[in-house]
N, C-alpha and C positions, 0 to 999 in steps of 0.2 A: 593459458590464453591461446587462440587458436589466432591465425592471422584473419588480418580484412579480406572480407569478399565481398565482391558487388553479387547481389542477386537480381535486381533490373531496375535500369536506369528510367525516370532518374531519381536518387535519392527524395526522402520525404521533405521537399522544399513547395516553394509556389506551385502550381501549375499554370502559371503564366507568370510573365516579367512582374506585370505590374498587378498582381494580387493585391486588394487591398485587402486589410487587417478587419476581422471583424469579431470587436471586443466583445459584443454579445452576447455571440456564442461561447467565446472563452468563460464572460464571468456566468451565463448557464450552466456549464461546464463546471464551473467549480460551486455552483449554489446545489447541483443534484449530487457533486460528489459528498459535500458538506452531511447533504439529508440520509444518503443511504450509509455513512460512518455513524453518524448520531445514533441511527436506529441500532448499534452494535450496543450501546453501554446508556441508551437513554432506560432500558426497561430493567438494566439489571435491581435499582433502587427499588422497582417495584414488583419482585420475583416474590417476597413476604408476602404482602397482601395478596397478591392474586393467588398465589396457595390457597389462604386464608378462604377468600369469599369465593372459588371453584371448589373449593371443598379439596384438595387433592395431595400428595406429597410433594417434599424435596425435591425428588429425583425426577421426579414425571416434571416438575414444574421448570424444574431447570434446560428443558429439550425449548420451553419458548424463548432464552437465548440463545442456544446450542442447532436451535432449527432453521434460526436466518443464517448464522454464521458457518456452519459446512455448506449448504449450497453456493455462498458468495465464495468463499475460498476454493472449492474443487471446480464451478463449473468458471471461472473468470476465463482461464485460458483457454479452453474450448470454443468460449463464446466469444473471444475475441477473434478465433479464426471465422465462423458463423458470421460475426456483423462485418467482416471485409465482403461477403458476399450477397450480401443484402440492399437494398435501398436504406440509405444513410438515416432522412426523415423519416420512413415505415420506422427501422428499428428504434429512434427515439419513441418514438409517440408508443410503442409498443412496452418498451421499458418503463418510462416515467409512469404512464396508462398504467400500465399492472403495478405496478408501485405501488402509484396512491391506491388505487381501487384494493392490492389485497392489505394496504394500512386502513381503511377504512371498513375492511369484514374483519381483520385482527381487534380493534376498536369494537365492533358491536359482538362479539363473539360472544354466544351464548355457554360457551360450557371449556374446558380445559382441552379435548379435542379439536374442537374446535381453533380454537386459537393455536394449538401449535401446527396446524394445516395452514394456515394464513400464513405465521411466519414463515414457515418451509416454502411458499409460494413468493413467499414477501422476497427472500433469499435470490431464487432461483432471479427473480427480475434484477434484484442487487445487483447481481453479478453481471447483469447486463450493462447496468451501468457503470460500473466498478470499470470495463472494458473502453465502455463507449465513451467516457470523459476525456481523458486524456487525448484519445485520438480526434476527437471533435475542437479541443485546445490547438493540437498542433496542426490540424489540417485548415482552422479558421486565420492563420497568420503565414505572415513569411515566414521565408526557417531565420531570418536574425532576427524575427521577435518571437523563438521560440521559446528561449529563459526566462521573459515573463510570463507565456502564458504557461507553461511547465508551474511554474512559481506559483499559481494561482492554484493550481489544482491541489498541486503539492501541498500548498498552504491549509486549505479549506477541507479537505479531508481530515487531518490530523486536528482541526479546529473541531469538527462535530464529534471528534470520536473523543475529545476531551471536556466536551460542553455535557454531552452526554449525561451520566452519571448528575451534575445541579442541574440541569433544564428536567431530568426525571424525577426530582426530589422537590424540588418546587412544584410540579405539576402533579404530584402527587398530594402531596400536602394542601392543595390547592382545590383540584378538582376531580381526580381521582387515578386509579391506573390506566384506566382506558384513554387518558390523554395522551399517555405515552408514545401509543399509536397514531392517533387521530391528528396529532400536532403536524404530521409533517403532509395531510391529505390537502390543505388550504393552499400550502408552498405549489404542492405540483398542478393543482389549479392554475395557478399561475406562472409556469417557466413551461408547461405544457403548450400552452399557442405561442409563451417565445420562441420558443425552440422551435415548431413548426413553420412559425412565419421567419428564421433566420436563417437557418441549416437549409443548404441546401440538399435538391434530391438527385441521386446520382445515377435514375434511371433501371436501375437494378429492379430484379424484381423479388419481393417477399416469397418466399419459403423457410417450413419450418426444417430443422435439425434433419440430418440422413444417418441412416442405421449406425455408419461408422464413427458419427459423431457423437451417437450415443454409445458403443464401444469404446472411445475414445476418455469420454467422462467419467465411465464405470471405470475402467483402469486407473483412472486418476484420484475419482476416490477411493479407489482397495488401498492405494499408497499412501493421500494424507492420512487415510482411517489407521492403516498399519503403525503410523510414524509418530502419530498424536496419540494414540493407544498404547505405544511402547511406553513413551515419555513420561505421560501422565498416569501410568498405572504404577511403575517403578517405584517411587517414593512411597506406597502404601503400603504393596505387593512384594516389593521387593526387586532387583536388578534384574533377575532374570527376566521380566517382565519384556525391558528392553532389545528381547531376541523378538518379540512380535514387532519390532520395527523393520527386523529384516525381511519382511513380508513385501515391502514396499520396493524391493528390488527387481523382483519379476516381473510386479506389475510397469513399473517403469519400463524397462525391457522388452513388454509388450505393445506397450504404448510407443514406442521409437520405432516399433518396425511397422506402425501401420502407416500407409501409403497416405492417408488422407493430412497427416501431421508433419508432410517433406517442409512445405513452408513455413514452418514454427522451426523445425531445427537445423533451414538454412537462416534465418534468422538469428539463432542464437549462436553461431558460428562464425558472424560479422560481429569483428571487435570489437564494436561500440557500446552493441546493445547486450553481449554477454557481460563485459565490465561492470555496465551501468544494471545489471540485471542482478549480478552476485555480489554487488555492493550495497544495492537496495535490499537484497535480502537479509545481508548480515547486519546494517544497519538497523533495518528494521527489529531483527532482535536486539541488538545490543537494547535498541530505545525503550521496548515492550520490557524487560525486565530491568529499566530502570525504571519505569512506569509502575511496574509493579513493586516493586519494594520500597520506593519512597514512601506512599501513605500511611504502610505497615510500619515503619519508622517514625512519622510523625506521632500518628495516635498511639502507638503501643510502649515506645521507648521515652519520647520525649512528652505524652500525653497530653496532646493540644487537641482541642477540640474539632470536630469531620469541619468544623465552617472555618477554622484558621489553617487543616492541614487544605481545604479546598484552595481557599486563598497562594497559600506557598506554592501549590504545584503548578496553579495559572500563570507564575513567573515565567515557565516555559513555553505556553502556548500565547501569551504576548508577544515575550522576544521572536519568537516567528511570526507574529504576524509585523512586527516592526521591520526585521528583517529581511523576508522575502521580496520585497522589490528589488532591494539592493542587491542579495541574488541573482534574480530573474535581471535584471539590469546587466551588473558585472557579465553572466555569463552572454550576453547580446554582445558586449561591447568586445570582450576579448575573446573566451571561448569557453563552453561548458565544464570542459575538464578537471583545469584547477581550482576552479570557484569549488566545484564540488569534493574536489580535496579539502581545501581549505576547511571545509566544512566537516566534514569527518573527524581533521584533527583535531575542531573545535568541541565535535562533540566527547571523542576518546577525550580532552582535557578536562570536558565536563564530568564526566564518570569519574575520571583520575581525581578529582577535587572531591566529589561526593563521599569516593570508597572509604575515608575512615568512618564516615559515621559516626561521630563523636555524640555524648550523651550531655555537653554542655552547651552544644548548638542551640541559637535559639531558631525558630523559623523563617528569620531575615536570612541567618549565615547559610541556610538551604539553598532560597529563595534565587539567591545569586549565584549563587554555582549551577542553578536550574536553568538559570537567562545564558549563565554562555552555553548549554547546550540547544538550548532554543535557537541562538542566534544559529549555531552550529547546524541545524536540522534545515533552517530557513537556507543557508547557503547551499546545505548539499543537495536537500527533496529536487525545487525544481533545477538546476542544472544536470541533476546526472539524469533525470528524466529526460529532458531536451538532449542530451549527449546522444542515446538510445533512440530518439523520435527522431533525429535529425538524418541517421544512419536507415533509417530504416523506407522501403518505399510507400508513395502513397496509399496504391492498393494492400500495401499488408499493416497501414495505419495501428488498425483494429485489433490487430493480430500482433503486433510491436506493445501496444499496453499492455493486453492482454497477459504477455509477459510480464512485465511490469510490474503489473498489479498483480498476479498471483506471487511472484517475492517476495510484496509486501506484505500479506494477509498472511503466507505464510512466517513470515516474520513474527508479523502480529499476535500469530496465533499458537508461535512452538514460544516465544516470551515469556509467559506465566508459568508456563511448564516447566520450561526448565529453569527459572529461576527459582520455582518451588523443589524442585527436583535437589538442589546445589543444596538450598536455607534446610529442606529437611533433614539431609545428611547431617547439620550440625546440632538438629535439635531444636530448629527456631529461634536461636540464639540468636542475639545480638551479631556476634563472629559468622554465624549465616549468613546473616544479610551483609555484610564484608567480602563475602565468599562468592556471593552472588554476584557483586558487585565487581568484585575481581575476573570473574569471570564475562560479565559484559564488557567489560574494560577492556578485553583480551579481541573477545568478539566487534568492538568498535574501534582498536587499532589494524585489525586486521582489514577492517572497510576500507579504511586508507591506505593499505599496502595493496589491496587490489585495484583503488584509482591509483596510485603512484606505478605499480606496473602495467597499467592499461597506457597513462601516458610514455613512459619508457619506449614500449613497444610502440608506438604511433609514430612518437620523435625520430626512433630507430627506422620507423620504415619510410620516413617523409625525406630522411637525409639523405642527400643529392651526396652521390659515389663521388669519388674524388678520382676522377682522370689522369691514366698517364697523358702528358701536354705531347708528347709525342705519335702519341695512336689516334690523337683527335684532333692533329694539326694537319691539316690537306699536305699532299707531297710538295708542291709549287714552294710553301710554307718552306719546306725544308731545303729546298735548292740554295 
């Protein structure tokens, strides 16, 4: 951990005394983050059919999940530097706008090309918003109501990318796979002139991306390409596979010495938001490969049906929604830090409960071991967010998520990977998914050893030196 720097004052608080709060935008804020997670796992249900009636394969079919989710992950952090320099209101209406409009050409899409260019478009605007939430959260309140609206985002993100998956399968069943798409073009109808008549406009003026910003993205993806291409080819291919992840080094390397990206890594060089950055990221895994290997445990070992294992896994994304006030609260009232410790360790106990995997569980004895890491995730998401946001300045809002959120996705996105990676070493055993499990376990204690020494270091540097009484007592004093 590198010490705290001020990089310009003043901190991401008010910009006046008497700011008032405006919930609004916070819960806009967390209704578009809600819609562009949903679209990650609402279409995977209907990857079958749309094979099926485009006429086309597997492989090809699987780039219209694969086509939203690499632009939302590689361009997030870019784009967050981008919407600092933009008018605030332009870049919503621009994001949301391209949103629903390439969900509504993904929706009519006439052919299997077709549709995976929508999504790939669909992505790139993702990623806009993926940036732009959070910063529109923390800049609509004072900084002591940053823990609820951190909380919010926090919440409603992880809400649609778990609703996902039954809102696809219902609307499948229902009305067909082009609903898939189509469901969330009505939403942006509607949070579109909210958000225009709330957010304010900060005078800036619209322009698109500059050469270096598109250099800057291409670097970024040769690295997740490299890193998620080691990963997931390994467990097929074989280990060596995992030397194409050292690919991702140069590119990183190049990416740190371009001149346009100094504000992205004097940002991550302030205490706050590196902490709260590398804990979001390993959280983020630990969650993703417990995500992944619960259902494959319900339906495969204990053979409960897709509607009872859906049931058991929703214990988790209740208890966050129960608990994220009380989060966002706690962390108002005292401080971001330990709330989001707290939460860490809730969630490393959750995993630690889970890891035997017993074959006499019924889906109750899941169900609760699932809620305390829910409770767990609701404590830590929005505080260590607000920890990060509160540290960071206004003008680099945008460019503070931005980080943020690309920890998460990437989280999100190396989770499946490598907990397939661990379960196939053992064969798909039962003892895999232990394995797997052990090994998230490892990764989600390590979460809270990075907020426990983030506070450490903070405590250590806020403590007031202890004076000789004689070098600070006036001479008179000594007469």
């Amino acid at each position: 951990m590198t010490q705290s720097r001020e990089i310009a004052p003043p901190p991401n608080g008010p910009a006046e005394p008497r700011q008032r709060n405006s919930w609004a935008v916070v819960l806009t804020a967390g209704l578009i983050s809600f819609l562009v997670m949903l679209e990650i796992n609402v279409v995977h249900v209907a990857l079958p059919v749309i094979q099926q009636e485009l006429g086309t394969t597997q492989g090809v079919t699987q780039w219209v999940a694969v086509g939203y989710l690499l632009p939302a992950v590689i361009l997030v952090l870019p784009c967050g530097r981008w919407l600092d320099q933009i008018d605030r209101r332009a870049a919503y209406a621009v994001a949301v706008g391209g949103f629903g409009l390439t969900s509504l050409v993904a929706g009519a899409a006439p052919g299997i090309e077709a549709l995976i260019t929508a999504r790939v478009l669909q992505g790139v605007f993702a990623s806009m918003i993926f940036a732009m939430a959070p910063a529109l959260a923390a800049l609509a309140v004072r900084a002591d109501a940053h823990g609820r609206a951190m909380s919010v985002i926090a919440t409603m993100g992880p809400l649609g990318a778990i609703t996902g998956p039954s809102l696809g399968g219902f609307l499948l069943d229902t009305i067909g796979w082009r609903a898939a798409f189509l469901v969330v073009v009505p939403v942006c109808a509607v949070v579109l002139p909210i958000g225009l008549r709330t957010i304010p406009a900060t005078g800036k003026a619209f322009r698109l991306p500059d050469r270096e910003w598109l250099l800057a993205a291409g670097l970024i993806a040769v690295a997740v390409g490299a890193l998620l291409g080691g990963v997931t080819l390994a467990p097929d291919r074989g280990t060596a596979w995992l030397l194409l992840s050292l690919l991702a080094v140069p590119a990183l390397v190049l990416w740190h010495r371009l001149g346009t990206n100094r504000p992205v890594l004097d940002l991550l060089r302030t205490r706050e938001i590196s902490v709260a950055t590398l804990a979001i990221v390993t959280g983020s895994l630990g969650y993703a490969m417990l995500a992944f290997i619960v259902p494959f445990f319900l339906l495969q070992v204990l053979g409960t049906s897709a509607a009872v294992a859906g049931l058991t896994v929703l214990a988790y994304p209740l208890a966050m929604a129960v608990f994220a006030p009380v989060g966002g609260t706690l962390a108002d009232r005292w401080s971001p830090g330990p709330v989001a410790l707290v939460g860490a360790l809730l969630v490393a106990a959750s995993v630690l409960l889970v890891q035997p995997l017993d074959s006499d569980w019924t889906p109750a004895d899941l169900a609760w071991r699932l809620a305390v890491g829910g409770a767990g995730t609701a404590l830590f998401g929005g505080p260590s967010q607000a920890m990060a946001m509160r540290a960071a300045p206004r003008a680099l809002a945008a460019t503070a998520a931005g980080a943020l959120q690309s920890g998460r996705m990437l989280g999100f996105t190396l989770g499946p990977a490598v907990a397939t990676a661990v379960w196939a070493a053992s064969d798909h055993s039962v003892a895999g998914m232990r394995n797997a499990l052990t090994t998230a376990l490892v990764i989600a204690t390590l979460t809270a050893v990075v907020l426990a020494v983030g506070l450490w270091l903070a405590a250590r540097r806020t403590r007031p030196a202890v004076a000789n009484p004689i070098e600070v007592m006036p001479e008179k004093a000594l007469d």
